[in-house]
VMD Tcl script that draws the C-alpha trace (Angstrom):
set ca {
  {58.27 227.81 279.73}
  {61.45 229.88 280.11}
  {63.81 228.84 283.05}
  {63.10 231.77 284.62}
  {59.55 231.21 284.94}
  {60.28 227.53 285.56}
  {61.85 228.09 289.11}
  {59.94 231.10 290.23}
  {57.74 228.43 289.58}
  {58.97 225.29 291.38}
  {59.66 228.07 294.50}
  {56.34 228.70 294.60}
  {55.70 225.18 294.70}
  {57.67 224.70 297.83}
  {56.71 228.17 299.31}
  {53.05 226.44 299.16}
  {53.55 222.66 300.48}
  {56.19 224.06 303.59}
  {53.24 226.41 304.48}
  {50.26 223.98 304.30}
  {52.38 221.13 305.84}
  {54.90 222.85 307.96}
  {54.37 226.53 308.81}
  {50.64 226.46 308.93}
  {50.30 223.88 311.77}
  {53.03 225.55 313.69}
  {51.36 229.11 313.88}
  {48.03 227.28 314.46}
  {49.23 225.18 317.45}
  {51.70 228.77 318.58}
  {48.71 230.34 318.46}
  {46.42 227.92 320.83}
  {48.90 227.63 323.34}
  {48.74 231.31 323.82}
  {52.31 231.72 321.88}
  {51.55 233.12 319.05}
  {49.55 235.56 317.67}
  {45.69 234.90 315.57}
  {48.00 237.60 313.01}
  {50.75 234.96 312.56}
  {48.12 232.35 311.46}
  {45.93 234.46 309.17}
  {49.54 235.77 307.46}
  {50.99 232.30 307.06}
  {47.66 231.22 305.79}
  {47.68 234.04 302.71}
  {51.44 233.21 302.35}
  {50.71 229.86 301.36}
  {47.36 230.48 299.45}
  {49.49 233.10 297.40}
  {51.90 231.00 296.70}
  {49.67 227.84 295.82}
  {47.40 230.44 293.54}
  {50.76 231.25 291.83}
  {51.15 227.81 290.96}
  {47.75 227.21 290.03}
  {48.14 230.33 287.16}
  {51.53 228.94 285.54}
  {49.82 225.33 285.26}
  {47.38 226.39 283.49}
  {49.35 229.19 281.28}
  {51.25 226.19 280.18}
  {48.10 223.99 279.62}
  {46.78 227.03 277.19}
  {50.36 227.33 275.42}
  {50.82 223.86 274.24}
  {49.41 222.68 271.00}
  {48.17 219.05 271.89}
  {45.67 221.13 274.54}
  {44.43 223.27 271.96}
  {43.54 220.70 269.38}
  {41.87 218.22 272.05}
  {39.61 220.79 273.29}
  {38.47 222.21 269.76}
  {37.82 218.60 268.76}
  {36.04 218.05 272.16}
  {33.88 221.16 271.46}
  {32.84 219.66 268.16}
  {31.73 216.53 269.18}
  {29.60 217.59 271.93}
  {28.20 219.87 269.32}
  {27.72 216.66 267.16}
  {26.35 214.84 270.28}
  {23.77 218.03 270.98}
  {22.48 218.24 267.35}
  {22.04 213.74 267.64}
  {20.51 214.40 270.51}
  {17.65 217.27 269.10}
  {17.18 215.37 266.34}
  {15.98 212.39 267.96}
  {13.80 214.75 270.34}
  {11.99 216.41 267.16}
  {11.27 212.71 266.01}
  {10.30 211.39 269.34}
  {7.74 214.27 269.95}
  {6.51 213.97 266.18}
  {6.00 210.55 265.90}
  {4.14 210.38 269.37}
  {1.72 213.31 268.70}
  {0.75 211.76 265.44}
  {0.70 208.33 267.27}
  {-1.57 209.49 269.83}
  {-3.54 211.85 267.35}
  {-2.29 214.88 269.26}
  {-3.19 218.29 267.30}
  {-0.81 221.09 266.96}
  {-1.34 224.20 268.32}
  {-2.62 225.72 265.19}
  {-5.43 223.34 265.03}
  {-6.97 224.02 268.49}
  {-6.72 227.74 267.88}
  {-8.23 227.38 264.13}
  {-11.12 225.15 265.85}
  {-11.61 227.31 268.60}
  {-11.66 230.25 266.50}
  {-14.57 228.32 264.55}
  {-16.80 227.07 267.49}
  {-16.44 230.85 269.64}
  {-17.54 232.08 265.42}
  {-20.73 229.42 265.87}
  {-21.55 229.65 269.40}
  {-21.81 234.10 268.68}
  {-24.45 232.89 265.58}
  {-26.49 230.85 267.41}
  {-29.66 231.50 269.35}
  {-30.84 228.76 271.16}
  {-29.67 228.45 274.77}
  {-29.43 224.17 274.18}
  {-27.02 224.62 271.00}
  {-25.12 227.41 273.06}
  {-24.98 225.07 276.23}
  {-23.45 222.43 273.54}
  {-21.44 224.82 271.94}
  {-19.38 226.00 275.11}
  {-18.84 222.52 276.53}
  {-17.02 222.09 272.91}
  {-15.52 224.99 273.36}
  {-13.97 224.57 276.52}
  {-12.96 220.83 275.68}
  {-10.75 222.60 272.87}
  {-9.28 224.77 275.45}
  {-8.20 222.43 277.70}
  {-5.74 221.28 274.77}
  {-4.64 224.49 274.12}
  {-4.72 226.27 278.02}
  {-1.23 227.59 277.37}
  {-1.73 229.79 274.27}
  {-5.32 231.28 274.32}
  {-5.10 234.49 275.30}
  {-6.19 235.62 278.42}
  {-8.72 238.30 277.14}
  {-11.04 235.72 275.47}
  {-12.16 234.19 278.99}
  {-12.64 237.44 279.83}
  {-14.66 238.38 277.09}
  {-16.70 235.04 277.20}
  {-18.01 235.99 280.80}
  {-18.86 239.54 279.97}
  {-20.92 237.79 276.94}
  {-22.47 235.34 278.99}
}
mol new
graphics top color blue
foreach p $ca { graphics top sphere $p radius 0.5 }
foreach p [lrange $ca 0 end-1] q [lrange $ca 1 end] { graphics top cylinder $p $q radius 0.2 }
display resetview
């Protein structure tokens, strides 16, 4: 930081903290002792937000501008990228090894068997292998509720 910028800086500084401590609280108590003016209070009040905004903007030009800041965050970037890719990993092999656990079917299986029990319940003709049918039927739906589509229950009643 040039010298330049280094006490427009530090003026700033002390613009902000003799407004918030000093000028601020005078104005305020002026103003509720019928003194001063609401004007005076709101005006101090930008002076010093101004000033402390100021401040605020050459911190954290100076942050940006020096090296060490720039390598810590890039390496902190990568390891929370390491720690997300740990972290889906073990989700993939939590989820796999619990559906096959718990003899959970993917979603491809319900919708192959569902596609195969709709296929028998439309060949058959007797109303006691229909009745058997459908309750197998909607069994398999209530695994997959999420991805039939919403025609087929449409298209079940109409054929019913």
């Amino acid at each position: 930081m040039s010298e330049q910028n280094l006490t427009k800086t530090m003026e700033d500084l002390l613009t902000a903290y003799k407004t918030f401590t000093v000028d601020l609280p005078l104005a305020g108590t002026r103003w509720a002792f019928g003194i001063g003016q609401e004007k005076d209070v709101t005006t101090t009040a930008w002076k010093g937000y101004d000033a402390s905004i100021r401040v605020a903007t050459a911190t954290v030009d100076s942050f940006y501008r020096t090296p060490l800041f720039g390598t810590t965050v890039s390496s902190l970037a990568n390891q929370m990228l390491r720690w997300q890719q740990l972290g889906n990993s073990a989700t993939n092999l939590f989820s796999i090894t619990l559906r096959q656990g718990a003899a959970i079917p993917t979603t491809a299986e319900v919708q192959v068997l569902t596609e195969r029990v709709t296929r028998l319940e439309a060949k058959s003709n007797e109303p006691t292998q229909k009745i058997a049918t459908r309750a197998t039927l909607n069994r398999l739906r209530s695994f997959d509720s999420h991805t039939s589509p919403p025609s087929s229950a449409a298209e079940e009643r109409a054929a019913a």
